[in-house]
mmCIF file of the N, C-alpha and C atoms, coordinates in Angstrom:
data_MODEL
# 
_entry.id   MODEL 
# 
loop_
_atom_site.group_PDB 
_atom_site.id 
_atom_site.type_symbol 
_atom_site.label_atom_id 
_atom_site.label_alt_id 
_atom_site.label_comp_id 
_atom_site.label_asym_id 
_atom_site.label_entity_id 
_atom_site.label_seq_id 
_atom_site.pdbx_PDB_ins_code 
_atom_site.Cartn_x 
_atom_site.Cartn_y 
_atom_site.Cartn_z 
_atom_site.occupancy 
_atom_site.B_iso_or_equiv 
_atom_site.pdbx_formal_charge 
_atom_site.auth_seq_id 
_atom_site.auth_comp_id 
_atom_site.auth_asym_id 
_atom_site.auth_atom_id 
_atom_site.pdbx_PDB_model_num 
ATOM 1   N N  . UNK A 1 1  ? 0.852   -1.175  0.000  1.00 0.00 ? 1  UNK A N  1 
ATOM 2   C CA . UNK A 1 1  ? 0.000   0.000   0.000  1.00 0.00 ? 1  UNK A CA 1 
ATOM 3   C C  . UNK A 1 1  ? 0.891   1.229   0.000  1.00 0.00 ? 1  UNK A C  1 
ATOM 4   N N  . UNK A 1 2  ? 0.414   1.963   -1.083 1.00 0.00 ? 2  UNK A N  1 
ATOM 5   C CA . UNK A 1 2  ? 1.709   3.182   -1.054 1.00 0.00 ? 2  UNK A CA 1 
ATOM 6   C C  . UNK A 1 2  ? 0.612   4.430   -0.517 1.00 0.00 ? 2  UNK A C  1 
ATOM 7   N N  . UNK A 1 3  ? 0.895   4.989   0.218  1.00 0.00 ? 3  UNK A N  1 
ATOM 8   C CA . UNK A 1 3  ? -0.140  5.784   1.140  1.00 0.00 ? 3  UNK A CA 1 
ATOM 9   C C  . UNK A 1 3  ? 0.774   7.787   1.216  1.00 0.00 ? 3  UNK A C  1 
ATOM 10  N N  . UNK A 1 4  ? 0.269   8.599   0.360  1.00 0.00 ? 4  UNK A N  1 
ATOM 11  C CA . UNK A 1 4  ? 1.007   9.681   0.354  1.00 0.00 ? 4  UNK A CA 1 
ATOM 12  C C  . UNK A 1 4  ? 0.695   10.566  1.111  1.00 0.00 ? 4  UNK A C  1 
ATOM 13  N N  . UNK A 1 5  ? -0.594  10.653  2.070  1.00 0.00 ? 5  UNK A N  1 
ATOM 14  C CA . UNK A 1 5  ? -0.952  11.491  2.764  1.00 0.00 ? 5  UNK A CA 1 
ATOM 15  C C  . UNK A 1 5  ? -1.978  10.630  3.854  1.00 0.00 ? 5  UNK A C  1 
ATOM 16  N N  . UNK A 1 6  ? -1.897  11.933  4.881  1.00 0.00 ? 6  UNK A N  1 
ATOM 17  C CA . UNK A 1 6  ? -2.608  11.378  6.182  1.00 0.00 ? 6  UNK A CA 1 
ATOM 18  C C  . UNK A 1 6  ? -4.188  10.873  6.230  1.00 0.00 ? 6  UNK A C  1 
ATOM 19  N N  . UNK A 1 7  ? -4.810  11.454  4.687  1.00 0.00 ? 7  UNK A N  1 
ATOM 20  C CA . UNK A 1 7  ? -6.289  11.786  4.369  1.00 0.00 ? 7  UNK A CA 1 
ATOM 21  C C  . UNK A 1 7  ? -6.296  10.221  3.629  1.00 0.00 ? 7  UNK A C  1 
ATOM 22  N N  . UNK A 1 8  ? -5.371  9.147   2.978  1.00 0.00 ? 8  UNK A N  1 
ATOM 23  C CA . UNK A 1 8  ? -5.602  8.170   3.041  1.00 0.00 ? 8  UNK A CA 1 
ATOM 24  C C  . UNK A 1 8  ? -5.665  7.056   3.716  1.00 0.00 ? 8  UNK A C  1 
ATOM 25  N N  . UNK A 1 9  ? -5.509  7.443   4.819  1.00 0.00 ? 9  UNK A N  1 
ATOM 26  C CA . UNK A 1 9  ? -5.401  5.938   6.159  1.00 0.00 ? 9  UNK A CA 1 
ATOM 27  C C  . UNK A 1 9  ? -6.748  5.952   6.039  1.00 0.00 ? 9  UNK A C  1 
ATOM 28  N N  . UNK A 1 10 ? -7.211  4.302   6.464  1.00 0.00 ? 10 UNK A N  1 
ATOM 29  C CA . UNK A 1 10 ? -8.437  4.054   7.193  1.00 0.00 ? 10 UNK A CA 1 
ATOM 30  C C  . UNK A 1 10 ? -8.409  5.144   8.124  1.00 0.00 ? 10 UNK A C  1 
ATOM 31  N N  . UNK A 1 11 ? -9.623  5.322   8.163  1.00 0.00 ? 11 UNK A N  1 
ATOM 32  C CA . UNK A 1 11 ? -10.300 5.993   9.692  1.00 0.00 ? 11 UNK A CA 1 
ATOM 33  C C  . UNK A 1 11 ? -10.523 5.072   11.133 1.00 0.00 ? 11 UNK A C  1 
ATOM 34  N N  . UNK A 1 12 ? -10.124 5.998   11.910 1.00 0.00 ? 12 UNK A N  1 
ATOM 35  C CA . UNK A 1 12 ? -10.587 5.454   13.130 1.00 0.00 ? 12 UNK A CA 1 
ATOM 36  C C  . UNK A 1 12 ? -11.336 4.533   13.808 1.00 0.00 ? 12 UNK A C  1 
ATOM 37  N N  . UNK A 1 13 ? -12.488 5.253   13.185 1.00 0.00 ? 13 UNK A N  1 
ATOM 38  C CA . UNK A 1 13 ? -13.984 4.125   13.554 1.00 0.00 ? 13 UNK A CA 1 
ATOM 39  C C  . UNK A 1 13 ? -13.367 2.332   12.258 1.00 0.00 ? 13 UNK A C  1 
ATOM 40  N N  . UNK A 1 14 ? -12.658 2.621   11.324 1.00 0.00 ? 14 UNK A N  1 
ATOM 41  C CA . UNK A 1 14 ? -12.877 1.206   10.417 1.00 0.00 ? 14 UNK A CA 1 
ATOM 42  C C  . UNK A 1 14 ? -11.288 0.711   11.444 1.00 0.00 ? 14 UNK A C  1 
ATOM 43  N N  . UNK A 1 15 ? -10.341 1.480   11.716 1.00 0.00 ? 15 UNK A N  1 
ATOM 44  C CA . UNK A 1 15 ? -9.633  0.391   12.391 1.00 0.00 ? 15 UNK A CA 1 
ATOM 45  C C  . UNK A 1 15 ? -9.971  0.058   13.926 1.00 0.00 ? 15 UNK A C  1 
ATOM 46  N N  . UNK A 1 16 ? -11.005 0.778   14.526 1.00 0.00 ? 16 UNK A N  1 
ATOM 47  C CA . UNK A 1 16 ? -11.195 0.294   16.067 1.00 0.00 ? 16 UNK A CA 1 
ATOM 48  C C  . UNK A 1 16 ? -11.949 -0.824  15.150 1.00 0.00 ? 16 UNK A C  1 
ATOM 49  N N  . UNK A 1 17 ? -13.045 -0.691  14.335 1.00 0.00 ? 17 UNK A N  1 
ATOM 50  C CA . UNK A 1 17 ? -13.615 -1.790  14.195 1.00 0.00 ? 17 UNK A CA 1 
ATOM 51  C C  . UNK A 1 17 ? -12.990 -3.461  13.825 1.00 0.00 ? 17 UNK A C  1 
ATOM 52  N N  . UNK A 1 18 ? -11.896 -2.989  12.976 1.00 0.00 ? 18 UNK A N  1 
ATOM 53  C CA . UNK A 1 18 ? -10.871 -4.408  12.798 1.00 0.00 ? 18 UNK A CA 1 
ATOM 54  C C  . UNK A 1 18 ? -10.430 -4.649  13.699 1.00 0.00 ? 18 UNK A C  1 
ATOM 55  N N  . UNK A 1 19 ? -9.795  -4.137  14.903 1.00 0.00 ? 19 UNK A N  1 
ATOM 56  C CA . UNK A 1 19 ? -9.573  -4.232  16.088 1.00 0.00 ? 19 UNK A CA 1 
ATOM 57  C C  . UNK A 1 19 ? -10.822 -5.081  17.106 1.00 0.00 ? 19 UNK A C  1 
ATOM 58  N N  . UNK A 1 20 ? -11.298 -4.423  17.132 1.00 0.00 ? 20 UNK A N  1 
ATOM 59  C CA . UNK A 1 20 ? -12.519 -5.511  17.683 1.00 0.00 ? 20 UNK A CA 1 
ATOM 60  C C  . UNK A 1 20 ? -12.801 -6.789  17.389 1.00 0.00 ? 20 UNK A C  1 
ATOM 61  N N  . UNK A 1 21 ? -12.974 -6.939  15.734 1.00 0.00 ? 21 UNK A N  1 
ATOM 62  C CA . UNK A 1 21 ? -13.444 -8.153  14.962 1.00 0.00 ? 21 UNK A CA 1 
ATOM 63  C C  . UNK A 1 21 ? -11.722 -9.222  15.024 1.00 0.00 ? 21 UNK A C  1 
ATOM 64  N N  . UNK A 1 22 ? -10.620 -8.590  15.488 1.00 0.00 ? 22 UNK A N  1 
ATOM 65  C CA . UNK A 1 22 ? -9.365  -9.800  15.575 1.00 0.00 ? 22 UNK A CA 1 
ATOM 66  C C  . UNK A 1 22 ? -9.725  -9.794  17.026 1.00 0.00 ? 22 UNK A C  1 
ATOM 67  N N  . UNK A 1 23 ? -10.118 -9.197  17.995 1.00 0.00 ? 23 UNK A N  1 
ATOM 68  C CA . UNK A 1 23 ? -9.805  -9.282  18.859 1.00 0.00 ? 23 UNK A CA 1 
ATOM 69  C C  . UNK A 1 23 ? -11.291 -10.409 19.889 1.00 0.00 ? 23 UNK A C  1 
ATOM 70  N N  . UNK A 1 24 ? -12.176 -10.371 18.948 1.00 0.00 ? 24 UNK A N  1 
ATOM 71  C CA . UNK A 1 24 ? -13.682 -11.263 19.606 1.00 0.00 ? 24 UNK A CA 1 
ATOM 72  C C  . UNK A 1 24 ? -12.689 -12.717 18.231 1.00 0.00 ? 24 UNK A C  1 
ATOM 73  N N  . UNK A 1 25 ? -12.526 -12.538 17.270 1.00 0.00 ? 25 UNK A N  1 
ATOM 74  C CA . UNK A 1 25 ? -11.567 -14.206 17.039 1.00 0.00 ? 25 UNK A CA 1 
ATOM 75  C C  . UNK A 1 25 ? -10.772 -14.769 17.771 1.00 0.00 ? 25 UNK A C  1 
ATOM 76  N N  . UNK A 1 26 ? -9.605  -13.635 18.507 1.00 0.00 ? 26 UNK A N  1 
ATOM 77  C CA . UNK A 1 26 ? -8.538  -14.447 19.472 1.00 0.00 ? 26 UNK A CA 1 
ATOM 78  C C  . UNK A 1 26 ? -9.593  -15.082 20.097 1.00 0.00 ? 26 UNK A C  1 
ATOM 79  N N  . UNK A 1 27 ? -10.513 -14.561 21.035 1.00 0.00 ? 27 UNK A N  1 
ATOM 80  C CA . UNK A 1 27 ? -11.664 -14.893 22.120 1.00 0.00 ? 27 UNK A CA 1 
ATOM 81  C C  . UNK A 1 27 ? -12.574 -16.234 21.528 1.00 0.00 ? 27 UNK A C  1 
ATOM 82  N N  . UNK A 1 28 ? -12.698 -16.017 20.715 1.00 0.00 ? 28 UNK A N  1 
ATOM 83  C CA . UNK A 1 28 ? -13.191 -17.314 20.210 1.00 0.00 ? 28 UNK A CA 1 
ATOM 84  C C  . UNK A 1 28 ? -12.653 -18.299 19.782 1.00 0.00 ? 28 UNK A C  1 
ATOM 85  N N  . UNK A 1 29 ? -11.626 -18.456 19.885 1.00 0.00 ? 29 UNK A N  1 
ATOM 86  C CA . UNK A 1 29 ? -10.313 -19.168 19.273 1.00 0.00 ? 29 UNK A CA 1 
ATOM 87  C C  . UNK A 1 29 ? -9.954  -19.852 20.603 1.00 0.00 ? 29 UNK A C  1 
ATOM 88  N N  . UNK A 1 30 ? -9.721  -18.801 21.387 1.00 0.00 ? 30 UNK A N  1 
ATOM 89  C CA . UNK A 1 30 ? -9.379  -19.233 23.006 1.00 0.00 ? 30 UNK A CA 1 
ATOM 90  C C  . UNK A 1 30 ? -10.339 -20.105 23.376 1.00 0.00 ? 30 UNK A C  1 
ATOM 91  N N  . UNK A 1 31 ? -11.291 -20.524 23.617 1.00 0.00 ? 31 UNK A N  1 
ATOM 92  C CA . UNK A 1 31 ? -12.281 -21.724 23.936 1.00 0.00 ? 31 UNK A CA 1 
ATOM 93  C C  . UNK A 1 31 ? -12.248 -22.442 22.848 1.00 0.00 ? 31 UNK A C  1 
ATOM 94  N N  . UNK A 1 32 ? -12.066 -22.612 21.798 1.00 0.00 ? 32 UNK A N  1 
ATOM 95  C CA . UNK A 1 32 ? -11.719 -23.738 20.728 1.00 0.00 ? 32 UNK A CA 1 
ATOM 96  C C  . UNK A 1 32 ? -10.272 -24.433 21.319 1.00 0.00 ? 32 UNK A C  1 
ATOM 97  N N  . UNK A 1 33 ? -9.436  -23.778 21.866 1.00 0.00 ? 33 UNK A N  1 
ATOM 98  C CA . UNK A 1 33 ? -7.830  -24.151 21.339 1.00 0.00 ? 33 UNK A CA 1 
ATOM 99  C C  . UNK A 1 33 ? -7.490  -24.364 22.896 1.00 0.00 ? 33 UNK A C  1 
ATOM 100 N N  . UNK A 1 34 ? -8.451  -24.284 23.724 1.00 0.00 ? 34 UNK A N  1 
ATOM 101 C CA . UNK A 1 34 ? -8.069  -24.430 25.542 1.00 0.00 ? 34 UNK A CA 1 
ATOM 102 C C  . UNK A 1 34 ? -7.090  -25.785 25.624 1.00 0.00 ? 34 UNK A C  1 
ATOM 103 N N  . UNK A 1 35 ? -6.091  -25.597 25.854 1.00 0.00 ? 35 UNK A N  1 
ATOM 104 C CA . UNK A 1 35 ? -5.100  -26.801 26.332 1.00 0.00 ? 35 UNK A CA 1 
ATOM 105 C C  . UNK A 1 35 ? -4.492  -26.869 24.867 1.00 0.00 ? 35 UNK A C  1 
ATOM 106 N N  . UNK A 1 36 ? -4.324  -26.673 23.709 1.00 0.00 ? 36 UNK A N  1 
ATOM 107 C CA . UNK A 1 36 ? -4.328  -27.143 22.617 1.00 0.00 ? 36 UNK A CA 1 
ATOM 108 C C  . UNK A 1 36 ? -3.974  -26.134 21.556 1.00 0.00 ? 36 UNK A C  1 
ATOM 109 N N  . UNK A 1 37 ? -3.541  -26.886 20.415 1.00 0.00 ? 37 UNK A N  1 
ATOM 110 C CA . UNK A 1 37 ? -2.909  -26.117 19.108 1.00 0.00 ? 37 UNK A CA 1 
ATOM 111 C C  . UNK A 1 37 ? -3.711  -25.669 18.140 1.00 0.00 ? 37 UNK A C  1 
ATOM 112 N N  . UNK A 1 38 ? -3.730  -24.778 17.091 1.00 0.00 ? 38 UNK A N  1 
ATOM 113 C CA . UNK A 1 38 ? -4.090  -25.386 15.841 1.00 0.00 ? 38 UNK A CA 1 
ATOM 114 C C  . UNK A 1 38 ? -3.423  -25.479 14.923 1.00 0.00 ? 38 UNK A C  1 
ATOM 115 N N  . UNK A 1 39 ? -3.713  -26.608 14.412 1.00 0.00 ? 39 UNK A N  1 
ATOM 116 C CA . UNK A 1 39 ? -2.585  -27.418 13.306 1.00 0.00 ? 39 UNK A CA 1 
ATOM 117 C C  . UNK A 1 39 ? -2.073  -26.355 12.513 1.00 0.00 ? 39 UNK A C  1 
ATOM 118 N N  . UNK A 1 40 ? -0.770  -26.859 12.042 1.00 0.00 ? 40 UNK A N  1 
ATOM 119 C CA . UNK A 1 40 ? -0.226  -26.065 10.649 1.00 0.00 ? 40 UNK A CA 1 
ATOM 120 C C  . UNK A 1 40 ? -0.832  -25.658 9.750  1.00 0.00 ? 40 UNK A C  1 
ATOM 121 N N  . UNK A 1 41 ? -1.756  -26.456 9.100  1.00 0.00 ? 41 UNK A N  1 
ATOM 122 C CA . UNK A 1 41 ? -2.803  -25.774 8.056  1.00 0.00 ? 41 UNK A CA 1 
ATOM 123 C C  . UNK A 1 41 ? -3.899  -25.963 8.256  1.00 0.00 ? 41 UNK A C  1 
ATOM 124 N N  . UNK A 1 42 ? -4.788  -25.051 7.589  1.00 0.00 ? 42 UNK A N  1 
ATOM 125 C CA . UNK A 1 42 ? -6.555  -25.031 7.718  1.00 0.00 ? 42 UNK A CA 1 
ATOM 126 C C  . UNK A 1 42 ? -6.810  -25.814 6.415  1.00 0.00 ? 42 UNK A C  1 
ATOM 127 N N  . UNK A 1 43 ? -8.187  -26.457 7.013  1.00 0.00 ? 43 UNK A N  1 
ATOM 128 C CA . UNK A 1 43 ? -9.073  -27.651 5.900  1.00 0.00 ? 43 UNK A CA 1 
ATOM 129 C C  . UNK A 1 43 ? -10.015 -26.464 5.580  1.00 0.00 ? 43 UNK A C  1 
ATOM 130 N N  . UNK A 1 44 ? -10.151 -25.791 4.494  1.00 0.00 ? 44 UNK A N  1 
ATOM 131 C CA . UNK A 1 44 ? -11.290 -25.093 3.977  1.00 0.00 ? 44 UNK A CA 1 
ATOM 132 C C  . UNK A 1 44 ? -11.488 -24.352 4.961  1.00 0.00 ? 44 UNK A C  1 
ATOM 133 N N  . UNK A 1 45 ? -10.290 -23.809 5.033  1.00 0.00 ? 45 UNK A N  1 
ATOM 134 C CA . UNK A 1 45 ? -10.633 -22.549 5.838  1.00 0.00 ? 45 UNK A CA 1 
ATOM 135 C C  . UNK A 1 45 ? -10.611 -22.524 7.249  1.00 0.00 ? 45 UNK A C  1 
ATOM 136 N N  . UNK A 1 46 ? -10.765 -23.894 8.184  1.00 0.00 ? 46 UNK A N  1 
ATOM 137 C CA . UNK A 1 46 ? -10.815 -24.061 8.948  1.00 0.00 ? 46 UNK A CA 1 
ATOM 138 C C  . UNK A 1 46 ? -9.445  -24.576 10.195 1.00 0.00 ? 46 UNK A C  1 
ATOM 139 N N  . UNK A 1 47 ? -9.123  -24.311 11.134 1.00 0.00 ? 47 UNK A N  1 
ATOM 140 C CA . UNK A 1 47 ? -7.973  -25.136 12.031 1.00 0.00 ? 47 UNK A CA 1 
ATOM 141 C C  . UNK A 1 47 ? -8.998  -26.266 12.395 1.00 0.00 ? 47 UNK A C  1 
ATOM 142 N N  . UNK A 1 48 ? -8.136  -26.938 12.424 1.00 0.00 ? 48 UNK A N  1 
ATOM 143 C CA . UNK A 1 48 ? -8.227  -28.463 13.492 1.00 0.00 ? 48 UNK A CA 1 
ATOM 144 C C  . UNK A 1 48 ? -7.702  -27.855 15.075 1.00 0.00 ? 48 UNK A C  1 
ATOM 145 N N  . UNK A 1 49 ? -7.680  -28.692 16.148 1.00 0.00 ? 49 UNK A N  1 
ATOM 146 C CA . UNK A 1 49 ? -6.775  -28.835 16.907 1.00 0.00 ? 49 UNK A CA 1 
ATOM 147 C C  . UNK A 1 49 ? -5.986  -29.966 17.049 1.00 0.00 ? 49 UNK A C  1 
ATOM 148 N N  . UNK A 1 50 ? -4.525  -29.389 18.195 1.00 0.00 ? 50 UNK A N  1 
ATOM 149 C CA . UNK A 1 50 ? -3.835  -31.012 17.932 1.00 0.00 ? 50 UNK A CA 1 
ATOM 150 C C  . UNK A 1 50 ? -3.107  -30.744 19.100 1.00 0.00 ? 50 UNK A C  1 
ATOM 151 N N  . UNK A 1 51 ? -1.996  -31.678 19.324 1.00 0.00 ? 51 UNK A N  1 
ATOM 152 C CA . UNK A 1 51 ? -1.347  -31.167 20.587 1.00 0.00 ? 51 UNK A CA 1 
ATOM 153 C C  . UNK A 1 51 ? 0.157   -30.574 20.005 1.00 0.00 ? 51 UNK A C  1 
ATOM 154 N N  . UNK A 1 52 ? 1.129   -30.491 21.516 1.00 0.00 ? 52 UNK A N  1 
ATOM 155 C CA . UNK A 1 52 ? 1.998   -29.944 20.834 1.00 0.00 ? 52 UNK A CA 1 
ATOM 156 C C  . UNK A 1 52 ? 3.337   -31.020 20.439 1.00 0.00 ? 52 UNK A C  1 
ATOM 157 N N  . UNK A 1 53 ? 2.534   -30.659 18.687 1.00 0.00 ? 53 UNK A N  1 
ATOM 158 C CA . UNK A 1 53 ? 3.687   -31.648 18.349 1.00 0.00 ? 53 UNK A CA 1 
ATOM 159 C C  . UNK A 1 53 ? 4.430   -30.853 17.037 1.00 0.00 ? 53 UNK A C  1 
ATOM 160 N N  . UNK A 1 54 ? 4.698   -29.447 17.098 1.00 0.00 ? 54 UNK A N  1 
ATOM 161 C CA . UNK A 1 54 ? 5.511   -28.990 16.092 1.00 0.00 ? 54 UNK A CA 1 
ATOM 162 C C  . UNK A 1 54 ? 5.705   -27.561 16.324 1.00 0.00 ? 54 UNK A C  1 
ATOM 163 N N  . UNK A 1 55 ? 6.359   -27.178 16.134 1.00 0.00 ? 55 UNK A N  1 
ATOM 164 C CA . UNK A 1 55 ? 7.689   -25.697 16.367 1.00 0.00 ? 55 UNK A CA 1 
ATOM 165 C C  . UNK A 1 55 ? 6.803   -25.005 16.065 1.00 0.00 ? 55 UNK A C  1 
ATOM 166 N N  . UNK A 1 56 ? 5.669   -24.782 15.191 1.00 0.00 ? 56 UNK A N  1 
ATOM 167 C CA . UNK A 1 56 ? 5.036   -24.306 14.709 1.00 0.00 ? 56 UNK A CA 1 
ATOM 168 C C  . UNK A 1 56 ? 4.025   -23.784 15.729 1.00 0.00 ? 56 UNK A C  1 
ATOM 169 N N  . UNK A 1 57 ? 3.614   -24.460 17.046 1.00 0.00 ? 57 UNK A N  1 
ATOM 170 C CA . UNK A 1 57 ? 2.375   -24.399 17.847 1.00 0.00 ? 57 UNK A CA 1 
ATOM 171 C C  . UNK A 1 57 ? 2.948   -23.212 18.583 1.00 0.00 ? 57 UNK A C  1 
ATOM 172 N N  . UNK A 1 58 ? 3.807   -22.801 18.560 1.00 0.00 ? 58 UNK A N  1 
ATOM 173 C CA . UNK A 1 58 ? 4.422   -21.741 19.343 1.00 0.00 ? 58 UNK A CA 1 
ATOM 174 C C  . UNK A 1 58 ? 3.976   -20.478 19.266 1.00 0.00 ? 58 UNK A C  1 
ATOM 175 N N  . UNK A 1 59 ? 3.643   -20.538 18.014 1.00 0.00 ? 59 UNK A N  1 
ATOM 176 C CA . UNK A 1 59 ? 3.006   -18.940 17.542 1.00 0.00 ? 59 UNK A CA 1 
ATOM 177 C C  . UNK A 1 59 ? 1.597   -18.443 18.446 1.00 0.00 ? 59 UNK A C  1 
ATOM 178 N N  . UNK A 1 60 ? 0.970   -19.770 18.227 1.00 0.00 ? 60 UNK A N  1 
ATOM 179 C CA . UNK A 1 60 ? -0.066  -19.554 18.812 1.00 0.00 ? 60 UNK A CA 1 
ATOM 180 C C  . UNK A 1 60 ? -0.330  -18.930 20.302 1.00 0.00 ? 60 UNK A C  1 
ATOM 181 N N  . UNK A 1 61 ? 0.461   -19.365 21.326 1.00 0.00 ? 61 UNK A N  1 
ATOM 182 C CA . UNK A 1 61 ? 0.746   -18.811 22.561 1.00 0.00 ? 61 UNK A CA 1 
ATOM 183 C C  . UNK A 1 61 ? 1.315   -17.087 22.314 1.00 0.00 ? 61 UNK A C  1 
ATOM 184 N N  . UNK A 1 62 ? 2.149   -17.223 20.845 1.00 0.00 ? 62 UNK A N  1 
ATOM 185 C CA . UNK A 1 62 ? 2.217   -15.866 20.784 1.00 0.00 ? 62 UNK A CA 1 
ATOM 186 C C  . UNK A 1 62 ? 1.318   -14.518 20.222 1.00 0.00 ? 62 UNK A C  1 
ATOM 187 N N  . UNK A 1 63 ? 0.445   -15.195 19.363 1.00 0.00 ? 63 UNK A N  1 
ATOM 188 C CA . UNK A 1 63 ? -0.956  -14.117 19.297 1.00 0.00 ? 63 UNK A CA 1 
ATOM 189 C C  . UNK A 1 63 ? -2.072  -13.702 20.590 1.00 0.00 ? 63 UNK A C  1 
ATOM 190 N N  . UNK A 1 64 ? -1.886  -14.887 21.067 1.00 0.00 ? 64 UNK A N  1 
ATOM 191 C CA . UNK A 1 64 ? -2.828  -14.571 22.357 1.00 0.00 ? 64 UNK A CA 1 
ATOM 192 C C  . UNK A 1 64 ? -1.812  -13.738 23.524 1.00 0.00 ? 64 UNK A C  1 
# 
């Protein structure tokens, strides 16, 4: 995004709102993923869960 002035950022109200909408997914994610991973890749879009069995599950502790 090549952005030349201040009058092209999203506005306020559209990034509190993306803010909100990642932030009710972590939350919903968090009771899906309690004790648990989600796999390396999504099936149609979707995580599985799994345990921790790859370098990869790490991230996850780090978004939340």
């Amino acid at each position: 995004m090549n952005i030349k002035n201040q009058n092209e950022w999203p506005s306020k109200e559209k990034l509190t709102k993306a803010l909100q909408k990642a932030l009710a997914k972590i939350d919903e994610n968090l009771i899906k993923f309690e004790g648990a991973f989600p796999t390396r890749c999504a099936e149609n879009l979707v995580y599985d869960v799994e345990g921790n069995r790859s370098w990869t599950n790490g991230f996850w502790p780090g978004i939340i």
